[in-house]
Every structure is written in C-alpha cells, then in structure tokens.
MIMI-967587 format. One record per residue (C-alpha): residue number from 1; x, y, z. Coordinates in nm, 3 decimals, always signed. Last residue first. Example, Ala and Ser with C-alpha at 12.3 -4.5 7.8 and 13.67 -1.06 7.14 Angstrom:
residues 2
PT seq x y z
PT 2 +1.367 -0.106 +0.714 $
PT 1 +1.230 -0.450 +0.780 $
//
This chain:
residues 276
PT seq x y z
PT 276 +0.634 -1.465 -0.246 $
PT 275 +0.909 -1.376 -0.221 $
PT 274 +0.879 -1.135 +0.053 $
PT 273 +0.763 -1.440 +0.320 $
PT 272 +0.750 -1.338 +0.669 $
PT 271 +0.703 -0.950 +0.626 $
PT 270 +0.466 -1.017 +0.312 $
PT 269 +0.208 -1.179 +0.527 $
PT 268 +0.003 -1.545 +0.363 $
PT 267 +0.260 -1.744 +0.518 $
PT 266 +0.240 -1.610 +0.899 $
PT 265 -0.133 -1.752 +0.883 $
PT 264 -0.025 -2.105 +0.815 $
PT 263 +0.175 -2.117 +1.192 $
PT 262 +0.485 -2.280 +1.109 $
PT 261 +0.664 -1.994 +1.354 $
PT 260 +0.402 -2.057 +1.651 $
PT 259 +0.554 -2.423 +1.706 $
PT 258 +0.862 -2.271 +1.805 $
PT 257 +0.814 -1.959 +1.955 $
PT 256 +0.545 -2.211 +2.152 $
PT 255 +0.166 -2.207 +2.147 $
PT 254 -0.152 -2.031 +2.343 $
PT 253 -0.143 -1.772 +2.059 $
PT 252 -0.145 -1.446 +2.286 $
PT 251 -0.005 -1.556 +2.615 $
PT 250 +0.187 -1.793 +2.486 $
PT 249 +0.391 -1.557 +2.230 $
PT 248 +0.403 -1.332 +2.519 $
PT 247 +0.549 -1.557 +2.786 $
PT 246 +0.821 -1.690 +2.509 $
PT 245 +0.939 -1.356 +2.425 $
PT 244 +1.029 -1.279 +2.844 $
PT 243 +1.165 -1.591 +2.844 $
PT 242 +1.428 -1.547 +2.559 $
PT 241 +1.535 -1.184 +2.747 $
PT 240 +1.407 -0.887 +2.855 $
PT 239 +1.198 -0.826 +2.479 $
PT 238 +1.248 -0.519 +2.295 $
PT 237 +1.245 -0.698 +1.949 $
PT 236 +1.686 -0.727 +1.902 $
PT 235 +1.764 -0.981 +2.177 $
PT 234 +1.395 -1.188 +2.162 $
PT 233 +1.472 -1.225 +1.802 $
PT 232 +1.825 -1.341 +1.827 $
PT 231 +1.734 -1.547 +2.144 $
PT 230 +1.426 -1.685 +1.919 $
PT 229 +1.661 -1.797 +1.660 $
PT 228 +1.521 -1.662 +1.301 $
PT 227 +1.350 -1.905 +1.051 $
PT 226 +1.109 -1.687 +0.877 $
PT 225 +0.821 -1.751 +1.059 $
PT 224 +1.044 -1.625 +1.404 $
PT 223 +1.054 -1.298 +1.242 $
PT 222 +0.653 -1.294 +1.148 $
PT 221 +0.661 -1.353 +1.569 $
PT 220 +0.867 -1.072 +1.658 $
PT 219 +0.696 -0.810 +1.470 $
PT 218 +0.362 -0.905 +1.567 $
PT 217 +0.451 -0.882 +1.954 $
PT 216 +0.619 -0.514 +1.949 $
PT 215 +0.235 -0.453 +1.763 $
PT 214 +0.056 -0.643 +2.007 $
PT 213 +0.274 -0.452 +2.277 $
PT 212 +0.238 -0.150 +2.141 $
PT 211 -0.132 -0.191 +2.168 $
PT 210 -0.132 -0.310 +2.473 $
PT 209 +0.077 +0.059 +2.635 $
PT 208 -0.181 +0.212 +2.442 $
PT 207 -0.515 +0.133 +2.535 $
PT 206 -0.656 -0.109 +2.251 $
PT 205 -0.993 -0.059 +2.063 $
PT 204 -0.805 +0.192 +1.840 $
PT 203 -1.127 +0.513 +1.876 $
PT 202 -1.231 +0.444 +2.221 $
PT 201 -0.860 +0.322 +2.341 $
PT 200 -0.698 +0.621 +2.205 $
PT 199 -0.962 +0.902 +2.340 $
PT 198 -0.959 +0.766 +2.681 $
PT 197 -0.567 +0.712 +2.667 $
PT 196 -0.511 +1.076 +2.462 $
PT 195 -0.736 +1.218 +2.726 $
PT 194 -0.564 +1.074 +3.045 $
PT 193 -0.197 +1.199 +2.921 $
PT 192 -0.323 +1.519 +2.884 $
PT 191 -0.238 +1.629 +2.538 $
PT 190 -0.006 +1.794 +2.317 $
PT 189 +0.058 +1.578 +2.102 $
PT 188 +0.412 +1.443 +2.182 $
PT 187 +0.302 +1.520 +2.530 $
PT 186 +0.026 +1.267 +2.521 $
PT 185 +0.295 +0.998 +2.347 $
PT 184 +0.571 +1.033 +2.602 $
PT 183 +0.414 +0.738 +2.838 $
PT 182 +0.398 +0.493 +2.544 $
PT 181 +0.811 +0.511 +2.514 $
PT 180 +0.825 +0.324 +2.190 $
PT 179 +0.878 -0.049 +2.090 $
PT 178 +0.592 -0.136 +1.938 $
PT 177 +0.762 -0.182 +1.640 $
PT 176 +0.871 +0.186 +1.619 $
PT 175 +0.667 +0.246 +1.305 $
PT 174 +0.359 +0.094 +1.432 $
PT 173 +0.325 +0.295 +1.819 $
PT 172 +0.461 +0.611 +1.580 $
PT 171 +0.152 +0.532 +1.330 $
PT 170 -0.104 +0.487 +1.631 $
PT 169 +0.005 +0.804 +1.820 $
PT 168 -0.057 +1.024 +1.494 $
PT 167 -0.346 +0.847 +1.435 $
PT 166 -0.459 +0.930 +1.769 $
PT 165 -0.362 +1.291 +1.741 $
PT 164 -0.537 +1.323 +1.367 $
PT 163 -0.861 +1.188 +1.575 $
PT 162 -0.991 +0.845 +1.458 $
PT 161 -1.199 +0.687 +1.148 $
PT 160 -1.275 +0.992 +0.923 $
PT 159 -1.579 +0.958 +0.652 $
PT 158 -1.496 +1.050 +0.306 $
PT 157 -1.619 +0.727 +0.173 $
PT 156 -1.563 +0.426 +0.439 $
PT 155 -1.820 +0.174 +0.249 $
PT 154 -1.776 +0.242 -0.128 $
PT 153 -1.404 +0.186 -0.038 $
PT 152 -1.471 -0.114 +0.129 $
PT 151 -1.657 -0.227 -0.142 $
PT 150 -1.432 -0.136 -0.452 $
PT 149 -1.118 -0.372 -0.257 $
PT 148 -1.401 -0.625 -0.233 $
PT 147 -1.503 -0.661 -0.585 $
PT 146 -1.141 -0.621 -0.710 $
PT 145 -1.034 -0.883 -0.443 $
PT 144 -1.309 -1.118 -0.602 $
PT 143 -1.247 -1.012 -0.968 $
PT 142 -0.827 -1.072 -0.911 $
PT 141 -0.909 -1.434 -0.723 $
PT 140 -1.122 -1.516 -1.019 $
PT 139 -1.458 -1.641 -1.177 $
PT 138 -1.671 -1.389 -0.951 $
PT 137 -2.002 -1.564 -0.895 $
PT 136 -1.895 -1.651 -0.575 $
PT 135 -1.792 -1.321 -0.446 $
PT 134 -2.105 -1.178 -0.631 $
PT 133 -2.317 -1.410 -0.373 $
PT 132 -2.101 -1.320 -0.074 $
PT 131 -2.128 -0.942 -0.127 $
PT 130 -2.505 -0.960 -0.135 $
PT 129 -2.501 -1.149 +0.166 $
PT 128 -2.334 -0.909 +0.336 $
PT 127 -2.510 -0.661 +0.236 $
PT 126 -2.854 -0.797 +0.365 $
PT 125 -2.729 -0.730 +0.741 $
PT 124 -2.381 -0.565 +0.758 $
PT 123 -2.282 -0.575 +1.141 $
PT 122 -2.530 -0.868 +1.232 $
PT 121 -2.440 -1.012 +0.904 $
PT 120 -2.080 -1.005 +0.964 $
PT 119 -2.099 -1.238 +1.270 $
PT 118 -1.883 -1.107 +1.582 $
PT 117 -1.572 -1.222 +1.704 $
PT 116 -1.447 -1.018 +2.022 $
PT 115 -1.163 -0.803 +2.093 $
PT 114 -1.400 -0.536 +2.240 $
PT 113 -1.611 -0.514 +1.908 $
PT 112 -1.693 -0.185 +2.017 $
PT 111 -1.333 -0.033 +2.065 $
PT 110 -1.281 -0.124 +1.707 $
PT 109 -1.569 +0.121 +1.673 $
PT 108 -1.819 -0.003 +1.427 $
PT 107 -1.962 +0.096 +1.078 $
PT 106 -1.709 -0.175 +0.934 $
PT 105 -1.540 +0.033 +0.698 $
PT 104 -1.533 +0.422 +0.874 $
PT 103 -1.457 +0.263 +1.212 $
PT 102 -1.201 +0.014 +1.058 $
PT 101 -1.013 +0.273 +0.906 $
PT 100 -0.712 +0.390 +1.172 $
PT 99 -0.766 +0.057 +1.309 $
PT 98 -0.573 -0.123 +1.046 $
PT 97 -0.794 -0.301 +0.840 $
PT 96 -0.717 -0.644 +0.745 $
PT 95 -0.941 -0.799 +0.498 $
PT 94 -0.990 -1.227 +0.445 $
PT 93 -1.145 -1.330 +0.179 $
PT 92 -1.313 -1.683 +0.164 $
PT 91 -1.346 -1.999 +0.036 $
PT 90 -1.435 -2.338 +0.254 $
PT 89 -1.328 -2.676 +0.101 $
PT 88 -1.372 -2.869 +0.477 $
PT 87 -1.401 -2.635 +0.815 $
PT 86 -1.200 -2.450 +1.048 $
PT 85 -1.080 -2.144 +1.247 $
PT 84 -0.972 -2.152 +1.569 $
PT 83 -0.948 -1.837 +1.827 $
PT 82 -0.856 -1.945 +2.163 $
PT 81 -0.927 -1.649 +2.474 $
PT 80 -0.886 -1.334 +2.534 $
PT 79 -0.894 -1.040 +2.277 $
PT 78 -0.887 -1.130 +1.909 $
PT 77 -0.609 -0.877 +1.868 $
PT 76 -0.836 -0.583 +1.725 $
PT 75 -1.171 -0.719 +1.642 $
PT 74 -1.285 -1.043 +1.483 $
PT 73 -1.520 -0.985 +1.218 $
PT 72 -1.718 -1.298 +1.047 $
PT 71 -1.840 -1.425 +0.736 $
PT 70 -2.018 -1.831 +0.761 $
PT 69 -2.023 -2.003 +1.076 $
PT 68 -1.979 -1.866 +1.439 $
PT 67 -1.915 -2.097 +1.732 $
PT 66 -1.913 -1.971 +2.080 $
PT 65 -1.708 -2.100 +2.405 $
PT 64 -1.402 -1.797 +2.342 $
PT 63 -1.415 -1.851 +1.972 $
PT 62 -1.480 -2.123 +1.736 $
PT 61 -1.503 -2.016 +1.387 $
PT 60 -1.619 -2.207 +1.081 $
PT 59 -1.588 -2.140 +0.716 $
PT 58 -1.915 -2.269 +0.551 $
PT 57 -1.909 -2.518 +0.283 $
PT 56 -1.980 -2.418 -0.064 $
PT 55 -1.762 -2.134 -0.094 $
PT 54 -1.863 -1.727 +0.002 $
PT 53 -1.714 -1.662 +0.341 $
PT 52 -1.587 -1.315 +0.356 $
PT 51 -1.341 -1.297 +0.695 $
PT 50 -1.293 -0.953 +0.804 $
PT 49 -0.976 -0.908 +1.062 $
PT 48 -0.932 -0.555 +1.259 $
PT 47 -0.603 -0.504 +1.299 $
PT 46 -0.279 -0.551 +1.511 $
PT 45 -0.292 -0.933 +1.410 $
PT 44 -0.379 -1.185 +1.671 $
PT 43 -0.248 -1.572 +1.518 $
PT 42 -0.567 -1.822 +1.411 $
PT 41 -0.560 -2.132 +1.579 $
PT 40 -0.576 -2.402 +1.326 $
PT 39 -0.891 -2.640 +1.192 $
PT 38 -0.984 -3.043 +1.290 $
PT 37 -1.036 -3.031 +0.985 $
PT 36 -0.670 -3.014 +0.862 $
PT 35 -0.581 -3.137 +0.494 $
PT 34 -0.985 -3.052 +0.336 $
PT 33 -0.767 -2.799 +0.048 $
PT 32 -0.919 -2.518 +0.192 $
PT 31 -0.925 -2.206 -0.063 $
PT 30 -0.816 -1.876 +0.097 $
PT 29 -0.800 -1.564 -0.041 $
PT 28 -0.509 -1.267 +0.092 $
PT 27 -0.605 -0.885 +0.135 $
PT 26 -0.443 -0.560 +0.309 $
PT 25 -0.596 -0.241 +0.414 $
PT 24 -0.435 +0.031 +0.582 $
PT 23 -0.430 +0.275 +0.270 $
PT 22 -0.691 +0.223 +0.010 $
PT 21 -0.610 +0.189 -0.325 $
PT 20 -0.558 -0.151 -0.219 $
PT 19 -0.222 -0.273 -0.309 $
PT 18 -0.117 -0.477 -0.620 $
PT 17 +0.000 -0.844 -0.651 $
PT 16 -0.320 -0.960 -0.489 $
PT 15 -0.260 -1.243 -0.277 $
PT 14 -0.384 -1.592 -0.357 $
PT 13 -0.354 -1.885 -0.077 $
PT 12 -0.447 -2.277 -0.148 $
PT 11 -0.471 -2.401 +0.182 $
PT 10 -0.377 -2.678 +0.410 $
PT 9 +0.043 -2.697 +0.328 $
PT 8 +0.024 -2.383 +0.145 $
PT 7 +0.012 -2.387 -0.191 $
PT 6 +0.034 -2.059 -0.395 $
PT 5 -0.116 -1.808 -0.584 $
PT 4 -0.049 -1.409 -0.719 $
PT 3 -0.329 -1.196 -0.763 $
PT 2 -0.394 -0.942 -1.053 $
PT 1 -0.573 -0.595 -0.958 $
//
C-alpha cells in the first residue's frame, strides 16, 4: 500500500493511494506542523472515527467538558456537543469505519459509544499500545497504514457487524445521500417499522431518520469544501432552502457554510478534493 502526501495549511496529510482490502474503511495520517495550537473543531463524519496517536507529543481531544489525550474513538457523528482536536507535532492515523464494521473492529456497538469520545485503551487495553509502538517504529506512511489496514482486519475476522436488513437500509440511506423516504425502509425489508428502528439504531448507533440526515448533511458540506454556492448546494442536497442548510451545518459543526468549507478535515476526503 503506497501513500500519497501533502501540505495542508496545519498538517502534513498522507493518504494511501490504494484501498483497504477491507470494505467501509478509509485511512489518512496526520503530522502537525505546530501552525494552530489552539487546535480545530473536528467535522461529524457518518462513521465511526479511530484516532492512533503514536508521535512524540500526545494528540489531544476536548469533548463535551472532558479531555482525552493520546488514541481515541469517537462514535457515529460525535453526538452533541464541540469536538476539538489539538496539540503541537502530534502523529497519528485516523480510521473511518462505516458502521456496517465498526462492531466487528472496535469490539463495540456504535450504538454503545452513544456519539461519545472514548479512550482507545479502555476499548483495546495492552493492544493499543502495542499498535502505537510499531506505528512509531514504522519508517513510513505506507508501513504504518499497512500495519493498521492488517490490524483491523486481524480484528473483525469473519465476524458480522449488523443484520443483512440493516445493512441493506444503511447502504440505500448512503447511496441516496440521505435523501430517501426513511419511513418506506421497514417495508422495503419486510419489517415492522418498529423492529427495523430498534434493530437499526442498536446495531448503526443512529435511528434512521438522523442518520440520513448526517449522511444528507456530509454530502452537502464536502460540496461546499470544494467551492460550491451554498444556494446551489442547499437547492440540489434536499435542503428547504439556504436557511434550512445553514441550521444544520450549525447545528452539527457549531460554524458557518462558509467558514465550515476551509475546514482541514474536508481536505484529507476524496469527495472534496479528487486530485489529490
């Protein structure tokens, strides 16, 4: 697996140039380049986000009143409340798993980490440490997503995440851009509409109608990162109008369809930037 590298305004950013071989999962590396200490909000993702911390200084995360240094998981849309991220010539790998294969990676329920951020070691123990030491004994970017694409495979085996139905519901939730008829999905599958939201929200971590809009909320927001009008965006997303987009960018990042569009996260996806 080779990685490709770039400068970002605050960090130095390497994404592999070749998938995972598994499906739903998606690495970048970070390098701080000590430009921003005072850290950025991070931007809710419609997956589960793993943060391997394995540099000299520790990678810092301030989340809903608690601070968490070193590796961290931070569940399915980083549920209520700020999210920042900070600290000076930190390294790390960040893995997003979509929630189709976060149960079987992380040994957790996206529905049990509620939203929240949680310290890796208290999901891992002693292998998360092991995993940070060979991260930093790895001399590359392709070793250290090689090392970490071969653990998460090690770590979900054979073992299923969700129901078939639920994945089912998940993938047409994510292929419509979140902007599908929720309410049709239990007869779709041939369900009761309250099991497939019990058995949805258990196994995603989301009920449905919020998961579509996380994912209808994504979509719109890696278009505004690559320069489009918010009207045009807002117009063609599924949103009411301008306002409408602007009350959901705010209520999830706290900032602006303007501001929100130089967010650094947005530069690492390949949606926002497919040059790269």
């Amino acid at each position: 697996m080779r990685s490709a590298a770039y400068e970002a305004p605050v960090w130095h950013v390497a994404r592999p140039t070749r998938p995972s071989r598994m499906t739903g999962v998606s690495m970048a590396g970070f390098r701080d380049r000590g430009r921003a200490p005072g850290g950025h909000r991070a931007i809710p993702h419609p997956g589960v986000t793993l943060a391997v911390e394995f540099g000299a200084a520790p990678l810092i995360v301030d989340a809903a009143g608690r601070r968490l240094r070193g590796s961290v998981v931070a569940g399915l849309g980083f549920g209520p409340g700020e999210l920042r991220v900070r600290g000076e010539y930190f390294e790390a790998v960040q893995v997003r798993l979509s929630p189709l294969v976060a149960r079987a990676v992380l040994g957790v329920s996206p529905a049990d980490l509620d939203g929240a951020v949680v310290a890796l070691d208290d999901l891992w123990g002693r292998e998360a440490s092991r995993i940070r030491e060979r991260l930093s004994e790895a001399p590359s970017w392709e070793g250290r997503f090689a090392l970490a694409d071969a653990l998460l495979a090690r770590r979900r085996g054979t073992r299923a995440s969700v129901d078939p139905e639920v994945a089912w519901a998940w993938r047409r939730i994510v292929s419509s851009r979140g902007l599908i008829r929720v309410d049709g999905l239990a007869d779709e599958v041939g369900w009761s509409r309250k099991r497939l939201w019990s058995r949805f929200r258990s196994q995603i971590g989301l009920p449905p109608k919020r998961a579509a809009k996380l994912v209808r909320f994504d979509h719109a927001v890696h278009r505004l990162a690559t320069g489009e009008g918010a009207a045009r965006v807002a117009a063609e997303s599924g949103y009411a109008d301008q306002s409408h987009l602007h009350r959901d960018v705010v209520a999830f990042t706290g900032l602006t369809p303007a501001t929100v569009a130089d967010a650094p996260w947005l530069a690492i996806d390949d949606f926002a930037w497919p040059t790269r």
